[in-house]
C-alpha positions as a Markdown table, in Angstrom:
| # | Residue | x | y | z |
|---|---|---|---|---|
| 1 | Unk | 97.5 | 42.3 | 112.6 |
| 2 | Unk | 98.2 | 38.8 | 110.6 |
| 3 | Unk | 96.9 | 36.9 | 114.0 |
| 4 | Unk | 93.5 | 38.7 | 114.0 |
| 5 | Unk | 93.4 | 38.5 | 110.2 |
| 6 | Unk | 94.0 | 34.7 | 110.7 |
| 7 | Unk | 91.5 | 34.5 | 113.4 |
| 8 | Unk | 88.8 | 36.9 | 110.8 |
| 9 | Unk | 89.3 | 34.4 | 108.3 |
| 10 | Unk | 89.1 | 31.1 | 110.9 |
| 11 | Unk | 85.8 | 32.7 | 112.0 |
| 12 | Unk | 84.5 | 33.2 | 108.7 |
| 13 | Unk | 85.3 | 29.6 | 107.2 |
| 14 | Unk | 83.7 | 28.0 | 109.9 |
| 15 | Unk | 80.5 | 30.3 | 109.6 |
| 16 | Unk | 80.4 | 29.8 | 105.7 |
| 17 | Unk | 81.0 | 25.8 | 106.6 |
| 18 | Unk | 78.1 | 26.2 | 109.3 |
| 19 | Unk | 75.7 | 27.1 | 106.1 |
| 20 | Unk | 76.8 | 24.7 | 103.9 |
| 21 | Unk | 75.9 | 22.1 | 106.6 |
| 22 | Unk | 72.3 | 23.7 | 106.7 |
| 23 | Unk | 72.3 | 22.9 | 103.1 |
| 24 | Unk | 73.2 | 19.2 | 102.7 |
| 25 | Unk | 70.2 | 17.1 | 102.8 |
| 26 | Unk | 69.8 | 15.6 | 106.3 |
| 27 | Unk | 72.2 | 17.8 | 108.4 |
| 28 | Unk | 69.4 | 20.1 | 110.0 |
| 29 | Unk | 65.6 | 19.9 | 110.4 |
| 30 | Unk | 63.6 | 21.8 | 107.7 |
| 31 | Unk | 62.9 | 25.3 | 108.8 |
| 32 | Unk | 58.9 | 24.5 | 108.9 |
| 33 | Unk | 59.6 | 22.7 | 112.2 |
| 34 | Unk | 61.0 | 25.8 | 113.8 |
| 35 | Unk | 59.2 | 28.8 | 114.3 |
| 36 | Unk | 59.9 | 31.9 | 112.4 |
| 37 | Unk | 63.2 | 33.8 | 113.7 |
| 38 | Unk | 63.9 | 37.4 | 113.9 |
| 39 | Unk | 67.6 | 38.4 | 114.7 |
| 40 | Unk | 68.1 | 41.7 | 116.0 |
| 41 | Unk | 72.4 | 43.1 | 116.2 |
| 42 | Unk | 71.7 | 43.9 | 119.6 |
| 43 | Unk | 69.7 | 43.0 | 122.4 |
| 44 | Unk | 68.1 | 46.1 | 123.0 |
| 45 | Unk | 66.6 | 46.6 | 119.7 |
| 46 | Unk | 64.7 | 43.0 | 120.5 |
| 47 | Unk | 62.2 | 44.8 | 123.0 |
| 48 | Unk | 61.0 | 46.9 | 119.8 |
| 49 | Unk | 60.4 | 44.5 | 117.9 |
| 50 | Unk | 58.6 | 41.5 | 119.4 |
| 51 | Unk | 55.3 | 44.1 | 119.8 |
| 52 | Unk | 55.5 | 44.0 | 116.3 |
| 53 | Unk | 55.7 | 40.4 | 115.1 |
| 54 | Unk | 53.2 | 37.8 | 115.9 |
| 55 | Unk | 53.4 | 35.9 | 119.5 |
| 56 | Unk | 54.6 | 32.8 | 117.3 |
| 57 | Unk | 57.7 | 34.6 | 116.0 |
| 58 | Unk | 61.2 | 33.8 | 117.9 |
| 59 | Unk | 63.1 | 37.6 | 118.4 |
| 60 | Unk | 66.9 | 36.7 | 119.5 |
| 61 | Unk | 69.6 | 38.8 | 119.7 |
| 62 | Unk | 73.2 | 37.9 | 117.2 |
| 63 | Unk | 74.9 | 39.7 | 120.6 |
| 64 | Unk | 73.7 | 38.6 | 123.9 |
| 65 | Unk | 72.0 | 40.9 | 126.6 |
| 66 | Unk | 75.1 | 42.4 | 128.6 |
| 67 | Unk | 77.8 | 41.6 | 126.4 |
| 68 | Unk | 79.9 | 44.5 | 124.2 |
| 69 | Unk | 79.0 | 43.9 | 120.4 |
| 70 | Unk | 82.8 | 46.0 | 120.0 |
| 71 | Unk | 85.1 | 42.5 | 119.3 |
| 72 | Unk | 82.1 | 40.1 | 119.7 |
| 73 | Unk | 83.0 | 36.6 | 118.0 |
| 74 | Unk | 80.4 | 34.6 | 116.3 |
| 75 | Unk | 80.4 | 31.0 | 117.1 |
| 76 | Unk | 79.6 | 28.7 | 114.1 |
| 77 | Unk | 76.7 | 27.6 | 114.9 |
| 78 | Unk | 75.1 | 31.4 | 114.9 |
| 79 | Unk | 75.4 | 30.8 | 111.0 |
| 80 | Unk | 72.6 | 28.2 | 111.1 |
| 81 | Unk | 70.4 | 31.2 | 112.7 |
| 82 | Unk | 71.3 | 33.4 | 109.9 |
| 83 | Unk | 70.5 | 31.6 | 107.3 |
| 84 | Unk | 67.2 | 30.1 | 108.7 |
| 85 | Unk | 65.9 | 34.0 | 110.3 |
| 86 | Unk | 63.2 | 35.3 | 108.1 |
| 87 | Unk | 64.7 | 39.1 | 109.0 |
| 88 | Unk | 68.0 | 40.1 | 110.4 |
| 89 | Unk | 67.8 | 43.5 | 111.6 |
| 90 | Unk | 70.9 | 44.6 | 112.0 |
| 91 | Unk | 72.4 | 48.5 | 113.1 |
| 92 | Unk | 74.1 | 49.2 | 110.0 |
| 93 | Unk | 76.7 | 51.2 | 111.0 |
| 94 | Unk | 80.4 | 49.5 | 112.0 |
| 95 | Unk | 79.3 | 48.5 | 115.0 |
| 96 | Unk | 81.2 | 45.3 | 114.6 |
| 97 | Unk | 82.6 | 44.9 | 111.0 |
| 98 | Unk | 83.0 | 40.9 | 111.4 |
| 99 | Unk | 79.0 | 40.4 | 112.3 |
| 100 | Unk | 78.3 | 42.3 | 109.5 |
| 101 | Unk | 80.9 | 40.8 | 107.0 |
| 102 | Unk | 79.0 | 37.1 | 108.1 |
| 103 | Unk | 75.2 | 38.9 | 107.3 |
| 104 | Unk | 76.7 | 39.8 | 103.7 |
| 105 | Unk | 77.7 | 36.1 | 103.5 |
| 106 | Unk | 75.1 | 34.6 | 105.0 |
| 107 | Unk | 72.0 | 36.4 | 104.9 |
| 108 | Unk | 69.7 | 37.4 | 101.1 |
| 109 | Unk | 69.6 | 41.0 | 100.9 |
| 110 | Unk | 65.8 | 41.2 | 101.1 |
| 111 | Unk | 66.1 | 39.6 | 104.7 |
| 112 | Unk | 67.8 | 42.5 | 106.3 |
| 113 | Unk | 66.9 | 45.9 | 108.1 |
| 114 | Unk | 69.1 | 47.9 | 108.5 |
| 115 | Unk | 68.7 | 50.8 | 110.3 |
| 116 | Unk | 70.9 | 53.3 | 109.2 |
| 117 | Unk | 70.4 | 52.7 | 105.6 |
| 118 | Unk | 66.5 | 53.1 | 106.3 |
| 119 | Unk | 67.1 | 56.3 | 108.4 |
| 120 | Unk | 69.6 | 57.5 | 105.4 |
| 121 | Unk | 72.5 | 57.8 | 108.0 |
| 122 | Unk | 76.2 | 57.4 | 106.1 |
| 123 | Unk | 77.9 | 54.3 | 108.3 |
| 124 | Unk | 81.1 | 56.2 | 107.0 |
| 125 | Unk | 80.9 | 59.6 | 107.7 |
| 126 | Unk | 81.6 | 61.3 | 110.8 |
| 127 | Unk | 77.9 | 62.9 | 112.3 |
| 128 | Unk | 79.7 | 64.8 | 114.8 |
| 129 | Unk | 81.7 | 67.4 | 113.5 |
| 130 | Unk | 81.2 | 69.5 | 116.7 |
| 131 | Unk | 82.5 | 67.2 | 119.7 |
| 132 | Unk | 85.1 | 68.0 | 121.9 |
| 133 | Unk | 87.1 | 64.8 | 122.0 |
| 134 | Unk | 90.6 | 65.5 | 122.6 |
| 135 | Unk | 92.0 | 62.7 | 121.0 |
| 136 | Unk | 94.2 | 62.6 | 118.1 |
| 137 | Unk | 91.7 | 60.4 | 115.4 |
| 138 | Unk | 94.5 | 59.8 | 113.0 |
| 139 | Unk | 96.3 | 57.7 | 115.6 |
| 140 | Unk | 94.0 | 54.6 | 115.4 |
| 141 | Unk | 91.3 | 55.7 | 117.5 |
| 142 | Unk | 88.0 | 55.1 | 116.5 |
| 143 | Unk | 86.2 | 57.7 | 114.4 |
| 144 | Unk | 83.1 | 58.3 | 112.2 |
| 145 | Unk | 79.5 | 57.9 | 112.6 |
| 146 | Unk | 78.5 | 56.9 | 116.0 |
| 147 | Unk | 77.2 | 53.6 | 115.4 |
| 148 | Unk | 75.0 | 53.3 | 118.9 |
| 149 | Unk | 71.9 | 54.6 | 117.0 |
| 150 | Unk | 69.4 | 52.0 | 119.1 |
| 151 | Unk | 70.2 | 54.6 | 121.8 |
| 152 | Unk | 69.0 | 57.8 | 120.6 |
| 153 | Unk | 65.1 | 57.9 | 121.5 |
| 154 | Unk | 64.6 | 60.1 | 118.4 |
| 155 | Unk | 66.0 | 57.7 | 115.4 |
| 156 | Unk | 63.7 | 54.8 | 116.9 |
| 157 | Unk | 60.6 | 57.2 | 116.7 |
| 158 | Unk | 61.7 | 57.5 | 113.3 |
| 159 | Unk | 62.4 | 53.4 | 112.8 |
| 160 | Unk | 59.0 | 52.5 | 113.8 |
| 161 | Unk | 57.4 | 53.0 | 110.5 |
| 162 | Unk | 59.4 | 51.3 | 108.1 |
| 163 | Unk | 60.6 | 48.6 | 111.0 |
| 164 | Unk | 56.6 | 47.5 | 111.1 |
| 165 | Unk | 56.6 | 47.8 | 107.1 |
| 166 | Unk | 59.6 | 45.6 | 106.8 |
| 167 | Unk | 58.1 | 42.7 | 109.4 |
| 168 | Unk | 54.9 | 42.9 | 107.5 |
| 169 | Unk | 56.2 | 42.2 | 104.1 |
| 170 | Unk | 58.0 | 39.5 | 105.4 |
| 171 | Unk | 54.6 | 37.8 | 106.6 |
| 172 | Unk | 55.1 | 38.0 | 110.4 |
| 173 | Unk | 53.5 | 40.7 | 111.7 |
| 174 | Unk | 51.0 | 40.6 | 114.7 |
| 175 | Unk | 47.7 | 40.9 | 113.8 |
| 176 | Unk | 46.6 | 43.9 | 115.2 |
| 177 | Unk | 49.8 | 45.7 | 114.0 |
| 178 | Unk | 48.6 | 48.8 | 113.4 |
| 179 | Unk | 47.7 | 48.8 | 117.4 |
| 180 | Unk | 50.8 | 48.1 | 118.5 |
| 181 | Unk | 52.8 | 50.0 | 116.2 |
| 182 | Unk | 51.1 | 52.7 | 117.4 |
| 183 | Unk | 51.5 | 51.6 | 121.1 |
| 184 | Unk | 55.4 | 51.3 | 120.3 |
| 185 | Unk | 55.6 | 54.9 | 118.8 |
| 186 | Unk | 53.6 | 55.9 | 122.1 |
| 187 | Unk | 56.4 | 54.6 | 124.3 |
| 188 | Unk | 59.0 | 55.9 | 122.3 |
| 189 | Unk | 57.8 | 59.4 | 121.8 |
| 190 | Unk | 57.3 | 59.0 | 126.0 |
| 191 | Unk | 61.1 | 58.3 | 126.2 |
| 192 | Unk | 61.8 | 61.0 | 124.3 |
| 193 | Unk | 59.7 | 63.7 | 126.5 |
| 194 | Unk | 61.1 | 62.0 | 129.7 |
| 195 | Unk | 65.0 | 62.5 | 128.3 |
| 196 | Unk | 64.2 | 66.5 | 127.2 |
| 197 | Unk | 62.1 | 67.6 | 130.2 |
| 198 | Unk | 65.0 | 65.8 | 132.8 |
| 199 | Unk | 68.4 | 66.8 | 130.5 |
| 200 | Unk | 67.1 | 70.4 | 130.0 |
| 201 | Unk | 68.2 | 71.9 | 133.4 |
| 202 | Unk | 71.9 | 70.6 | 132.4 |
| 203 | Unk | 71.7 | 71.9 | 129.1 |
| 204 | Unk | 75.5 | 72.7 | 127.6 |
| 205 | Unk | 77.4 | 70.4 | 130.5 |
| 206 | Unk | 79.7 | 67.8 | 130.1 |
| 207 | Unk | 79.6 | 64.1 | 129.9 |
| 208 | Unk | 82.6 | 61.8 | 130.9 |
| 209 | Unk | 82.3 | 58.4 | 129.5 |
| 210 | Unk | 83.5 | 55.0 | 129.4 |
| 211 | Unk | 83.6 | 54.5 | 125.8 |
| 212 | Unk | 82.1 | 56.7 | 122.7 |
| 213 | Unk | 78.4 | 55.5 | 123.3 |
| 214 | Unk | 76.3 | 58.2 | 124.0 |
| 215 | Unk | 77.2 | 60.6 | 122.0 |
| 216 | Unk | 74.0 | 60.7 | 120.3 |
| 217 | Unk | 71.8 | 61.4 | 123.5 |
| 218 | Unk | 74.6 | 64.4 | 124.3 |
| 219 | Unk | 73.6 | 65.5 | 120.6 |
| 220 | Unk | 70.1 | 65.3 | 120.8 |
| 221 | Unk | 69.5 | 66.6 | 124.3 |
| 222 | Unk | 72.1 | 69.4 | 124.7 |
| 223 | Unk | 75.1 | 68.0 | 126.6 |
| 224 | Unk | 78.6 | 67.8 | 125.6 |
| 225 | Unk | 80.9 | 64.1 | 125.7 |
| 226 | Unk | 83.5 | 65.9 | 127.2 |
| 227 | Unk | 86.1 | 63.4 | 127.0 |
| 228 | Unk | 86.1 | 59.5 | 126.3 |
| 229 | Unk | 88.3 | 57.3 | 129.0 |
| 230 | Unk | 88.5 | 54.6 | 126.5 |
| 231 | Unk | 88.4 | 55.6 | 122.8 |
| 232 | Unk | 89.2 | 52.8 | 121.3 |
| 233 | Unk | 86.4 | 50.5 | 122.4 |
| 234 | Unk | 88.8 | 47.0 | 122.4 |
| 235 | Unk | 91.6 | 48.3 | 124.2 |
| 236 | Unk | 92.4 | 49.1 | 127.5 |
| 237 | Unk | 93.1 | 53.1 | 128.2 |
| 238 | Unk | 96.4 | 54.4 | 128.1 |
| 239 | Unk | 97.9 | 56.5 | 130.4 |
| 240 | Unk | 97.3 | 59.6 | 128.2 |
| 241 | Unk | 93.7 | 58.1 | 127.5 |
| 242 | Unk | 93.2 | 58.5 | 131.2 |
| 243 | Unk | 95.4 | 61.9 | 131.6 |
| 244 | Unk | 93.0 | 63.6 | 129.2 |
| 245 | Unk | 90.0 | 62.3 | 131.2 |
| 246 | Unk | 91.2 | 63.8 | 134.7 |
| 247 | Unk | 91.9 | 67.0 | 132.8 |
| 248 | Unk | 88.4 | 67.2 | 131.2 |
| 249 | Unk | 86.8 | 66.7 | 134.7 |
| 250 | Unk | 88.5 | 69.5 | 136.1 |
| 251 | Unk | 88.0 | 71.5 | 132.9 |
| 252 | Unk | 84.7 | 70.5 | 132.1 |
| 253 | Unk | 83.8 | 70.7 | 136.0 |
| 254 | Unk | 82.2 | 67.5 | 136.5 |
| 255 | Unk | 80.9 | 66.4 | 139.5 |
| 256 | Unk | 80.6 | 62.4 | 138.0 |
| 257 | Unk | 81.8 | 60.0 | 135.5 |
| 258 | Unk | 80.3 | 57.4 | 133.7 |
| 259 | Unk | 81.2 | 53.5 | 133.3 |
| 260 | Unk | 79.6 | 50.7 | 131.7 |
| 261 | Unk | 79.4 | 47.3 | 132.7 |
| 262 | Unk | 80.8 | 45.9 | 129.7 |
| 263 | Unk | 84.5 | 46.9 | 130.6 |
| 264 | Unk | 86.5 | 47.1 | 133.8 |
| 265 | Unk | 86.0 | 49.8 | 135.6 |
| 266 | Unk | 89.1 | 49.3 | 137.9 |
| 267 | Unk | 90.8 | 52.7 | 135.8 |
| 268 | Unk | 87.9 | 54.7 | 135.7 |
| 269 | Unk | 87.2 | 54.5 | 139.9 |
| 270 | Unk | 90.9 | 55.5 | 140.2 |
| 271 | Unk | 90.2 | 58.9 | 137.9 |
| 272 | Unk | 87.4 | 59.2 | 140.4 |
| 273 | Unk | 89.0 | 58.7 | 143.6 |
| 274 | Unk | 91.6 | 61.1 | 142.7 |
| 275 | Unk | 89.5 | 63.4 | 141.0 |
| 276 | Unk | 87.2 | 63.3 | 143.8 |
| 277 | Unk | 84.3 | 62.7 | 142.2 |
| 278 | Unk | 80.9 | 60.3 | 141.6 |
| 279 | Unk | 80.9 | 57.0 | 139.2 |
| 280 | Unk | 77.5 | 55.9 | 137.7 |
| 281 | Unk | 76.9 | 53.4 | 135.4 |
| 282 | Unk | 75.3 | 53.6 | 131.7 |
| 283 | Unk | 74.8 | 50.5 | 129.9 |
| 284 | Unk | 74.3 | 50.7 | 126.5 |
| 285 | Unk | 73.3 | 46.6 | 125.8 |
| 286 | Unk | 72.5 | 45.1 | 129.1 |
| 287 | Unk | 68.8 | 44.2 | 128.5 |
| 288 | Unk | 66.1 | 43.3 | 126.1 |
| 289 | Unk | 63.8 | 45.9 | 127.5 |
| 290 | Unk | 64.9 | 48.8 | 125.9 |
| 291 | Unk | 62.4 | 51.0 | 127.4 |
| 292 | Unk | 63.6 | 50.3 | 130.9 |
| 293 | Unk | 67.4 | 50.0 | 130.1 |
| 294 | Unk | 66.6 | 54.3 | 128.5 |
| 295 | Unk | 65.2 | 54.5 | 131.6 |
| 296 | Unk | 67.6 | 53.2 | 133.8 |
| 297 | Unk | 70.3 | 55.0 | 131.6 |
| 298 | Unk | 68.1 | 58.5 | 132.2 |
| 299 | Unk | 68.3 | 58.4 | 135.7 |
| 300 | Unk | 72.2 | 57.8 | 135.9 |
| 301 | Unk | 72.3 | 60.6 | 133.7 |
| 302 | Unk | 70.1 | 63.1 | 136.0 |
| 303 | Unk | 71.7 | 61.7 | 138.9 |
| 304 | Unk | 75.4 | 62.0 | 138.1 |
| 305 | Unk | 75.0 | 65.7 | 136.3 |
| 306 | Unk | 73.3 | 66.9 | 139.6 |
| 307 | Unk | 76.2 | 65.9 | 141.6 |
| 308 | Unk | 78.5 | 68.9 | 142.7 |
| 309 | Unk | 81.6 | 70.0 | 141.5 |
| 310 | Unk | 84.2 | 69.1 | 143.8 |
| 311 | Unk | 85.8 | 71.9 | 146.0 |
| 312 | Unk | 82.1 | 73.5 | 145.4 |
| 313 | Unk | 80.2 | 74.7 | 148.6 |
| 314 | Unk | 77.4 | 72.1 | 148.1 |
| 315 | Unk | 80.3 | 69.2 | 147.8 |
| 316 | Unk | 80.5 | 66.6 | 150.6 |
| 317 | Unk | 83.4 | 66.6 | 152.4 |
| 318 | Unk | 86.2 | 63.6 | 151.5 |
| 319 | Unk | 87.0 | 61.2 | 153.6 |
């Protein structure tokens, strides 16, 4: 604990130290030679907003495409794009505590959206009260309100508004906004049919995950996260992390689990071999494009929850 406080604090100093160089005359080029910046937490959430903003307008994400926000380190010089964006839009919930610590530093107030505060949702409370996670909270594990809120179709319906309110009172909006924000709502609300019509035959069945991601599509589209092989999203599973996932494939009668790219998936394959069943992958921050990565992440879904149970007549022989 006193080496990753040290390392908070390194991390921090040399952010704060980043800004103060922005500050002295003749360290950085004024901001009128750059072109306005938009930085989004994640890089999903950057495919929703460049429709919005005008073509000039640089949208970047704070975490790369592909890369887990969960223990993400921010190098100094990400303090210079803080303090020069003209919006931050950020998830609001503890996604990552330190990236959000550096925004308070860094960032004015009036320069950032964030989207649970504008959807009302409490970063601290726990929005699940119903899940069946087997795992003992009070022993470190993480808990509380899912924070993965770019990946539940039916909160960025409802971010659209305000999002394209926000980016026009900051003086960088496209200028046929209304049109687009209208053509973003379109593509959302398509996303939203695509998850309900697909996920309803599988309505009340079980989801095996990597880590506690998509929770909120289970939620909002009638499945169940029937177990979590990594619950604590920055360290590796233990052996009763990955005892608890075996037993909630047999009792949950699975017929697939699901990794992500972001972690190894060395421990989950093993479950699966043994357990005899499918692995398919959902990626919750590999791309820019959030409509394809929902997509891609619907048809892993449909895919792995139409696979059969194993020992089930319509199960493929092993081996």
């Amino acid at each position: 604990m006193k080496i990753n406080s040290f390392r908070t604090s390194v991390t921090l100093a040399a952010l704060i130290a980043g800004v103060l160089a922005l500050l002295l005359p003749g360290c950085s080029e004024p901001a009128s030679d750059q072109p306005p910046l938009v930085l989004v937490e994640v890089a999903p959430l950057a495919g929703l907003v460049r429709p919005l903003v005008d073509p000039s307008v640089e949208v970047r994400p704070i975490v790369p495409a592909g890369v887990s926000p969960h223990g993400y380190q921010l190098a100094p010089s990400d303090a210079a794009d803080l303090a020069r964006a003209t919006l931050v839009i950020t998830v609001g919930a503890p996604l990552e505590p330190a990236i959000n610590r550096a925004i308070d530093r860094v960032v004015e107030p009036g320069s950032v959206f964030s989207i649970a505060d504008v959807l009302g949702i409490d970063a601290a409370a726990c929005d699940h009260p119903g899940h069946a996670h087997g795992h003992d909270h009070s022993e470190g594990h993480e808990h509380g309100a899912d924070p993965h809120l770019w990946l539940d179709p039916g909160l960025m319906i409802e971010m659209v508004e305000p999002l394209a309110d926000a980016i026009e009172a900051r003086g960088i909006a496209h200028p046929q906004l209304s049109g687009y924000r209208s053509q973003l709502a379109a593509g959302l609300e398509s996303i939203d049919g695509s998850f309900r019509r697909q996920l309803e035959p599988f309505a009340g069945r079980a989801i095996i995950t990597h880590h506690d991601a998509f929770r909120r599509i289970a939620d909002r589209y009638g499945l169940e996260v029937g177990e979590v092989i990594r619950p604590v999203s920055s360290v590796e599973p233990t052996p009763g992390d990955l005892a608890l996932a075996a037993e909630a494939i047999r009792d949950h009668q699975a017929g697939a689990i699901f990794i992500e790219p972001q972690f190894s998936d060395a421990l989950p394959r093993r479950i699966a071999e043994q357990a005899g069943v499918k692995v398919y992958t959902l990626d919750p921050v590999g791309s820019e494009d959030w409509i394809n990565l929902m997509r891609a992440n619907l048809r892993a879904l449909v895919a792995g929850l139409s696979e059969p149970v194993p020992g089930s007549a319509d199960a493929e022989p092993q081996g």
